[in-house]
Each structure stands twice: as structure tokens, then as C-alpha cells.
C-alpha positions as CSV (number, residue, x, y, z in Angstrom):
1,X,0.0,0.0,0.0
2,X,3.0,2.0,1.0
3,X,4.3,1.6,-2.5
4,X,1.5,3.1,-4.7
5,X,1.3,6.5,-2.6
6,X,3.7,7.9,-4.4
7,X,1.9,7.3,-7.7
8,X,-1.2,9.2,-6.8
9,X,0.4,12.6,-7.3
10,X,1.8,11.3,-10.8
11,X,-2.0,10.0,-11.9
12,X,-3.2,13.3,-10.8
13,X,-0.5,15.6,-12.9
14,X,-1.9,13.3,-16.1
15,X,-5.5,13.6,-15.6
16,X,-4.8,17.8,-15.5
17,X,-2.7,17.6,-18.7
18,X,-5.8,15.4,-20.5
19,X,-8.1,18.4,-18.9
20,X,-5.6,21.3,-20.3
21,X,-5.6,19.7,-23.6
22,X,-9.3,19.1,-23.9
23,X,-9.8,22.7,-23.4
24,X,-7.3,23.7,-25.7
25,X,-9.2,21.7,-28.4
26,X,-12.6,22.8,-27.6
27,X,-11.5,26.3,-27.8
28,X,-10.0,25.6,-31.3
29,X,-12.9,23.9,-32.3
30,X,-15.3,26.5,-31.4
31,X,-12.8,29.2,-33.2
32,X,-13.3,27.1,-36.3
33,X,-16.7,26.9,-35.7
34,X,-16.8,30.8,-35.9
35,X,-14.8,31.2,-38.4
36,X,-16.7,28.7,-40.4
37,X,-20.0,30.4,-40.2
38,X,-18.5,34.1,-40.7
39,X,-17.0,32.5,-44.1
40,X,-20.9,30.8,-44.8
41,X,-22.3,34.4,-43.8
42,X,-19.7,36.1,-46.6
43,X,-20.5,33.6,-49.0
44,X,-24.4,33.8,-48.4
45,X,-24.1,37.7,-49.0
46,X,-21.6,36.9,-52.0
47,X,-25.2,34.5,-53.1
48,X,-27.8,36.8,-52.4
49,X,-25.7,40.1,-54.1
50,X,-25.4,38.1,-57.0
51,X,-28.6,37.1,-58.0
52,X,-30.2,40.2,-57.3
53,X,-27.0,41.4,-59.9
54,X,-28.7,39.0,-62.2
55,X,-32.4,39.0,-61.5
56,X,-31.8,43.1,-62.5
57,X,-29.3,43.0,-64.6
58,X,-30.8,44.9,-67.6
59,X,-32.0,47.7,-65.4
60,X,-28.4,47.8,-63.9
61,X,-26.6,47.6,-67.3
62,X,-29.1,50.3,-68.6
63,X,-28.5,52.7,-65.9
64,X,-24.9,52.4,-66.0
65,X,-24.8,52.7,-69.7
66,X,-27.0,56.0,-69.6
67,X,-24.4,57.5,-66.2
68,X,-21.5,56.7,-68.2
69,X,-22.7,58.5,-71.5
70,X,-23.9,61.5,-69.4
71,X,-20.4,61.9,-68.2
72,X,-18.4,61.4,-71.2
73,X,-20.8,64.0,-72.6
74,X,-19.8,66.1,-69.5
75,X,-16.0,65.4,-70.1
76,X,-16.0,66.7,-73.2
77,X,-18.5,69.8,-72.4
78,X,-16.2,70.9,-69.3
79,X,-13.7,73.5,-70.1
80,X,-10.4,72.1,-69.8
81,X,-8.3,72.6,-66.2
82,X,-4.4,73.7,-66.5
83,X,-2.0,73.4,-63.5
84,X,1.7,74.7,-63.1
85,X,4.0,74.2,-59.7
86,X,6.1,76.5,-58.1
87,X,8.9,75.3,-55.7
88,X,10.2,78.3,-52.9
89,X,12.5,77.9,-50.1
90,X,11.1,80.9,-47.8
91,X,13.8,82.2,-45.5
92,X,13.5,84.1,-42.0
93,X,9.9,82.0,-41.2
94,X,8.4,84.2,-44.3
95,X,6.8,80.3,-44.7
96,X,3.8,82.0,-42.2
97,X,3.1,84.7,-44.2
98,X,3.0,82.3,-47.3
99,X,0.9,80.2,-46.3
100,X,-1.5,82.5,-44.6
101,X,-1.8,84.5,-48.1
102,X,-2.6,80.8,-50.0
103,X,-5.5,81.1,-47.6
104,X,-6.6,84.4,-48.0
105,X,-6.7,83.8,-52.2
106,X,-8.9,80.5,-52.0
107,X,-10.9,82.5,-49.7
108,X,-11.3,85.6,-52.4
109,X,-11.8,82.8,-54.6
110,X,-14.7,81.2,-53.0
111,X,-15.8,84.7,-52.1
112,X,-15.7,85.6,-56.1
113,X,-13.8,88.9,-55.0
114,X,-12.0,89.2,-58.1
115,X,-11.1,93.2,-57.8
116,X,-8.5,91.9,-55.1
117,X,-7.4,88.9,-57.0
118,X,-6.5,91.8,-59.8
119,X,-5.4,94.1,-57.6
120,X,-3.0,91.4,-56.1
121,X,-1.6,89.8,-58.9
122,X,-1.7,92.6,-61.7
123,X,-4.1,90.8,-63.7
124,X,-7.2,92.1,-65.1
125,X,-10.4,90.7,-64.1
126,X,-11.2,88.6,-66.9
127,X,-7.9,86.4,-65.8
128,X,-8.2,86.6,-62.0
129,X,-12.3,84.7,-62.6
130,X,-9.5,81.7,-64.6
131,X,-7.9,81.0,-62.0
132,X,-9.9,77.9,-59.5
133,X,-7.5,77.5,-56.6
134,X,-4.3,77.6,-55.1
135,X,-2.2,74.8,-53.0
136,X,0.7,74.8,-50.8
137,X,1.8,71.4,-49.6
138,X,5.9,70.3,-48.6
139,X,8.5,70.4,-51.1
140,X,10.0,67.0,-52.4
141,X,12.3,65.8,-49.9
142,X,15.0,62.5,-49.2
143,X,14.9,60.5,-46.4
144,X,18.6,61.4,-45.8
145,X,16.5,65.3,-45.5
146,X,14.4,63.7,-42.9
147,X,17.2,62.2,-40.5
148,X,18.9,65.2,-40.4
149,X,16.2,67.4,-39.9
150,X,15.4,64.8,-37.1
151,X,18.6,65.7,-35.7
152,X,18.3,69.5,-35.7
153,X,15.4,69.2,-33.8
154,X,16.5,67.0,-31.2
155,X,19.2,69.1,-30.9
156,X,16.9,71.5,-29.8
157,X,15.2,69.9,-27.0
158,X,16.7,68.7,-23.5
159,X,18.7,65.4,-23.5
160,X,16.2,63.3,-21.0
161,X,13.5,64.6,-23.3
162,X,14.9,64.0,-26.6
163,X,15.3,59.9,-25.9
164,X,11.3,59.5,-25.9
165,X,10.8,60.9,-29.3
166,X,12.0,58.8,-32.0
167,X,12.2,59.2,-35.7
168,X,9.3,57.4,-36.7
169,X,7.0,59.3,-33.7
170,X,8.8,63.1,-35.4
171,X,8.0,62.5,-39.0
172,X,4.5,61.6,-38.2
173,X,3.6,64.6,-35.8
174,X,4.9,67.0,-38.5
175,X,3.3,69.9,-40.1
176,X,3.1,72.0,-43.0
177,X,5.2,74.4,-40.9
178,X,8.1,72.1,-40.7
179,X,9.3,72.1,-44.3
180,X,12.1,74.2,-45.4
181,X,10.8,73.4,-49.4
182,X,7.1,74.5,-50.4
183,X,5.1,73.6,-53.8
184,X,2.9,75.7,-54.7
185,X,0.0,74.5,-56.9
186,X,-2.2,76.6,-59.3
187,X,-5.1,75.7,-61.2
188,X,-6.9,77.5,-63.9
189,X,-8.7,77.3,-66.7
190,X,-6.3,80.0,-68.5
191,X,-3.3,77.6,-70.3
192,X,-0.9,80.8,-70.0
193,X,-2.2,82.6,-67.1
194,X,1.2,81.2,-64.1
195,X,3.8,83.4,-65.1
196,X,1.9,86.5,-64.1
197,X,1.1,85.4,-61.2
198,X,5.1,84.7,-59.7
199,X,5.2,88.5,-59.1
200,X,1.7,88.8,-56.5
201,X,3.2,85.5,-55.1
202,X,6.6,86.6,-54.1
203,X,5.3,90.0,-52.3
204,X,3.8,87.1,-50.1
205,X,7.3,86.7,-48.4
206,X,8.1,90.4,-47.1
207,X,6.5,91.3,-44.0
208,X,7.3,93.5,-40.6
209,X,8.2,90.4,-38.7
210,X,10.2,88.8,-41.6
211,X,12.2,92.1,-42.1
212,X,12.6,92.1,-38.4
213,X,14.1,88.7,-38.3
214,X,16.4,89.3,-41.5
215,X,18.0,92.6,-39.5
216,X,18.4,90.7,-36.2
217,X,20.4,88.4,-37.9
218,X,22.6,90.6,-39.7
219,X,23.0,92.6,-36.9
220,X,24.8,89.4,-35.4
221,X,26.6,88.8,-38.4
222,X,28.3,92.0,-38.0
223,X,28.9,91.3,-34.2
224,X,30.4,87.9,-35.1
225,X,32.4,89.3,-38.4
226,X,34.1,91.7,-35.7
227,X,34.7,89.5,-33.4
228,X,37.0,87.6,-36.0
229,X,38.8,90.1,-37.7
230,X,39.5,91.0,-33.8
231,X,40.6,87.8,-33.4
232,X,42.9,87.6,-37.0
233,X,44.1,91.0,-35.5
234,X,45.4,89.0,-32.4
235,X,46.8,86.3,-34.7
236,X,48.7,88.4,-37.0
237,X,50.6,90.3,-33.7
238,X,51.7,87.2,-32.3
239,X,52.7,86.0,-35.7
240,X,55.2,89.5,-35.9
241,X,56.1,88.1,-32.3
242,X,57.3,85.3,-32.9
243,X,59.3,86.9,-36.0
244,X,60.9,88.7,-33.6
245,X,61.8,85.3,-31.8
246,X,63.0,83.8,-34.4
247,X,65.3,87.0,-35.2
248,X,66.6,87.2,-31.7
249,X,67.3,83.8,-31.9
250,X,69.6,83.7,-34.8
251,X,70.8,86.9,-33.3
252,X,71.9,85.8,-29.9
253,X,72.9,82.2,-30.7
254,X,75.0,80.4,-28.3
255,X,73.3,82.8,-25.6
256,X,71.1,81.6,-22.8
257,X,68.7,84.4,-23.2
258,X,66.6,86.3,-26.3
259,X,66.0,89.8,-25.5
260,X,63.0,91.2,-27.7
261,X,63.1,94.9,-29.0
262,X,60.4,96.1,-25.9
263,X,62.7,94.7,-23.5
264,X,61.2,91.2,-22.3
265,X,63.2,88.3,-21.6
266,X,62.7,85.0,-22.7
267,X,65.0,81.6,-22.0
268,X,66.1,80.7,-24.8
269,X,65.4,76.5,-23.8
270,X,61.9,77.0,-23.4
271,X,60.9,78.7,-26.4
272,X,58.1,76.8,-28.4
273,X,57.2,76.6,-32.2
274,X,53.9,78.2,-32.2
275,X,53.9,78.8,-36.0
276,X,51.5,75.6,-36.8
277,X,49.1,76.4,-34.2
278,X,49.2,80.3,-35.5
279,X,48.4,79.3,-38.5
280,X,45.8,76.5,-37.7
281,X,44.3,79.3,-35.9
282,X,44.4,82.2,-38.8
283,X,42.9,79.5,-41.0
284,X,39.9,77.9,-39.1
285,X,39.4,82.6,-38.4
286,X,39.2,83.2,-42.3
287,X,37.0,79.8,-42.7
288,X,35.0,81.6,-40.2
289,X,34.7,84.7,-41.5
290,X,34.0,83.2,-45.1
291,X,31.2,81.2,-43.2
292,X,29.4,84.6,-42.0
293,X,29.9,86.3,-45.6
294,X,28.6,82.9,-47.3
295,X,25.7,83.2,-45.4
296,X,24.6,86.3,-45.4
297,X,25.2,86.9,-49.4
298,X,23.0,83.2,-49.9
299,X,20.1,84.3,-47.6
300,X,20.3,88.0,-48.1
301,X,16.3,87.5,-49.7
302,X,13.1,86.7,-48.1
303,X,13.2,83.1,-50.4
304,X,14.6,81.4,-53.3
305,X,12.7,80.4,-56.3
306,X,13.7,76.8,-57.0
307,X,11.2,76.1,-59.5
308,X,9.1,78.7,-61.5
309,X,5.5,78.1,-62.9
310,X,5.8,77.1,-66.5
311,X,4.9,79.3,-69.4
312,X,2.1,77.3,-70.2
313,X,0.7,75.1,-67.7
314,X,0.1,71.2,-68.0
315,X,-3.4,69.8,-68.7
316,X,-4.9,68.7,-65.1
317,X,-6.4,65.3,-64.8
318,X,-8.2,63.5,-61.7
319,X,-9.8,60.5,-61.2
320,X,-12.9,62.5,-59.8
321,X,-13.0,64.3,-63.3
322,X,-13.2,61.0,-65.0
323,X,-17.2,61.4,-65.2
324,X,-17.6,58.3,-67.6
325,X,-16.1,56.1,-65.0
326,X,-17.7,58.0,-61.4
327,X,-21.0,58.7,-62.9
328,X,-21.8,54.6,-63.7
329,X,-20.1,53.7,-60.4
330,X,-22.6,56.3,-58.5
331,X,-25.5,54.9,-60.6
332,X,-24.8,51.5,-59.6
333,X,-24.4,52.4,-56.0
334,X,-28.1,54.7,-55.9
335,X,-29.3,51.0,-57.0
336,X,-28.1,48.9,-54.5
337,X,-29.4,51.7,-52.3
338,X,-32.8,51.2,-53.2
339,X,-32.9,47.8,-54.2
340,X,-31.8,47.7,-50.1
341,X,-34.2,49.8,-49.1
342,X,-37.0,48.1,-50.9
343,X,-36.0,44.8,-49.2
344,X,-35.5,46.6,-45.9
345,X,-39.0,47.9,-46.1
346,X,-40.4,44.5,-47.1
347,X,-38.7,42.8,-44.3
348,X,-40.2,45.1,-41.5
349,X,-43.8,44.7,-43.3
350,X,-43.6,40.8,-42.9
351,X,-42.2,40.7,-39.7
352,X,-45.4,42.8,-38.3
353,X,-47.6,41.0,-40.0
């Protein structure tokens, strides 16, 4: 008796392992059960779509028929839409101002206020009623634009901050604020109508707090140029210095001392070769001070014009202005709509009868 004790804890670990795996294959028997009746639910919807295609399937194929000559009708009736891009790099945050004005001339647009548009854009009126919107979305960019304006921003933030926002999370949260490149997109129904329109678009950049910005920072271009040519100042006097060294050297050789024309002394043992360091130092000045000119002759505007409109603009096409192809679709749809609503209708009858 003694001997089969031990064996009851054994027979009690296999009967919960046949337990565990009895569950285990009821639940995966009642997940294919689910899965089996949500497939024979699709399939009876695929059934019952499909013959009420074909129990209706002249009235459907004349409907559509009639939609899609209506639109191509309307294709060929619609005045024709031209678009041209523009690609700007705005400079002291003039981006604001741009893309506050893109606003304001959709919203004269929609308003129909053509005197502005012309006034604006130096257009007469007859031109400003062409044109049919404006867009401003991001410039083109690279991935390797991305990362490093990634980097720039974490740069920007403190260090415990800066290790919970990753790459991914940045490029998601951005906004049309962020770029550095904008496109802007015109549409009209005037072919030729873009390049007159550059010079109303690039007033858009200039304003009080743009100008502001623009003399701040030349103001500390100035302070920083001085501070340099200061400093090349300082270079250039120990440079004559340590001419002077050199001469009292060859001067006073096999002496223990160099005596320098205002007097000071120097030991001749401990005299150093500064020349590589004076002139490491005089060149990483001048790289300095071509650094400050560079950038102050390449951003000396409120923007660049990378890309100008086109003399004649390109023929705009959309899907959504493919009326011989939306017009059957939306047809088709109105008669699913009803053919539902009927049923619908017919179901609610029975079931209070």
C-alpha cells in the first residue's frame, strides 16, 4: 500500500494535462466553428448580391450605360483645367506669411472677390475669374533630408526629453510648418495665365516680422564678423612676435637668453614653435569669416525660387473628373441603395404581420 502513494500525485498531474488539452481543443474547435459560419455568412451575402445582380441586370446595365454616357458628354463639355507648380524655399519664417496668403486667395476665390485677385496679382479681371485654386503642400524631400532634420530638432530639445521621441513618432507629428521646401500648386482654366502670377506670389514673403528677423540676424553677423577680424588681429601680432623670436634667436645664438626689441626676456630652452598652431588658428578665423559672408550673401532674400510656374501650364487630370467612369459607379451604387431599401422595407412589413 505503502508503495502506490507515491503514484497518486503522478496520476493526478496526467489527468490535468488530458483536462488542459481538452480545453485547448474545444476552444480551437469553437474558433473554427466561428470562423466557419462568418466564411458561410460572406459567402451567403456573395449568393444573395449576385442574384439580385442578375435577377436586375438589364436595369443595372441600362443605368450604367446611360451614367457613363452622361459623363463622357460632360468630359468633353467641361472646359479644360491647366495646373503649373512653383517650388520656394522661404527664408527668416516668411513660410507664415505664405501660407497664410494661399488662404486668404482660395478665400477671395470662393468669395468671387475678383477686384483683389487683380489688384493682387496685376491681372485684369477677366484672368483673376480663370484661376480655381491655389495649394501649398511640402517640397520634395529624401529620407537622408528627414534624418537630419530629425537631428536638428533634437538638438533643440533637452537630453532626458529628446530619448522618448523617435524618428518614426517626429515624421508623423509634422506639419506643414516644418518644411524648409514648399510647392505651390495653381489651377486654372487659362493655359498661360502662371507666369503672371510669380510677381503677386513673391510679395507674399516680405513682411514687418520677416524684415525684423532678417536685420536681427545681420545685426549678429556683423557682431560675429568683428569678433573675428578682432581675433585675425590678435593672430597676425603674435605671428610679428614670434618673427621677432626667431630673429633674436639667430641673433643671440649660443646665448642663454633672447631679449626682444620692448625689453622682455625669454629663456632661450623653453621657447616653443607656435607657427602651426598660429596658422591652424588664422585659417579655421578666415573659414570663419567666409562662413558669416557665405551666409549672409545666400540668404540675403526673403526666399529662393527653385522652381518657377511654366509658361504654359500642363493639362490637369483626376480621377474624380473622370465622369464616364464615377457617374456609372454612383449609378450603380443609388441602386443597391434602393434595391436595399426596398428589401429593408419588405422585411419590416412581414415581420409585423
Amino acid at each position: 500500500m505503502n508503495k502506490e502513494l507515491p503514484q497518486q500525485p503522478q496520476q493526478s498531474e496526467e489527468v490535468d494535462l488530458i483536462k488542459l488539452f481538452k480545453l485547448i481543443g474545444d476552444a480551437f474547435d469553437r474558433l473554427f466553428k466561428s470562423f466557419k459560419s462568418v466564411l458561410y455568412w460572406i459567402f451567403e451575402l456573395f449568393i444573395f448580391a449576385l442574384k439580385a445582380i442578375i435577377a436586375n441586370f438589364k436595369i443595372i446595365g441600362i443605368s450604367m450605360l446611360i451614367a457613363a454616357v452622361i459623363g463622357y458628354a460632360l468630359e468633353k463639355t467641361r472646359a479644360p483645367v491647366y495646373t503649373s507648380d512653383m517650388l520656394v524655399r522661404p527664408y527668416f519664417d516668411s513660410k507664415f506669411q505664405l501660407i497664410t496668403n494661399v488662404n486668404y486667395y482660395n478665400a477671395l476665390i470662393s468669395d468671387k472677390d475678383y477686384d483683389q485677385l487683380s489688384g493682387i496679382f496685376g491681372i485684369d479681371n477677366i484672368a483673376a475669374k480663370q484661376i480655381l485654386e491655389f495649394d501649398i503642400t511640402p517640397g520634395p524631400e529624401t529620407e537622408n533630408d528627414r534624418i537630419l532634420e530629425y537631428e536638428e530638432f533634437i538638438k533643440q530639445v533637452d537630453s532626458v526629453r529628446a530619448q522618448s521621441i523617435y524618428f518614426d513618432e517626429f515624421i508623423e507629428n509634422r506639419s506643414i510648418y516644418s518644411g524648409s521646401i514648399y510647392q505651390i500648386t495653381v489651377k486654372s482654366f487659362k493655359k498661360d495665365i502662371f507666369r503672371s502670377l510669380e510677381g503677386g506670389l513673391n510679395k507674399t514673403f516680405e513682411n514687418t516680422y520677416s524684415k525684423k528677423k532678417r536685420q536681427i540676424r545681420d545685426s549678429l553677423i556683423s557682431i560675429d564678423r568683428e569678433r573675428v577680424i578682432n581675433s585675425l588681429k590678435e593672430v597676425d601680432s603674435l605671428k610679428e612676435v614670434y618673427i621677432e623670436v626667431l630673429k633674436n634667436e639667430s641673433n643671440a645664438a649660443g646665448k642663454g637668453t633672447i631679449t626682444l626689441k620692448d625689453g622682455m626676456s625669454l629663456v632661450q630652452e623653453r621657447v616653443k614653435t607656435k607657427e602651426y598652431e598660429l596658422l591652424d588658428k588664422e585659417l579655421e578665423l578666415r573659414q570663419a569669416l567666409t562662413r558669416l559672408d557665405s551666409q549672409k550673401i545666400e540668404e540675403d532674400e526673403f526666399f529662393d525660387t527653385i522652381s518657377s510656374f511654366q509658361d504654359v501650364g500642363s493639362l490637369y487630370t483626376s480621377l474624380w473628373a473622370k465622369y464616364s467612369i464615377i457617374f456609372p459607379i454612383l449609378a450603380f451604387l443609388f441602386l443597391v441603395f434602393v434595391y436595399t431599401t426596398k428589401k429593408i422595407i419588405l422585411f419590416v412589413k412581414n415581420y409585423e404581420a
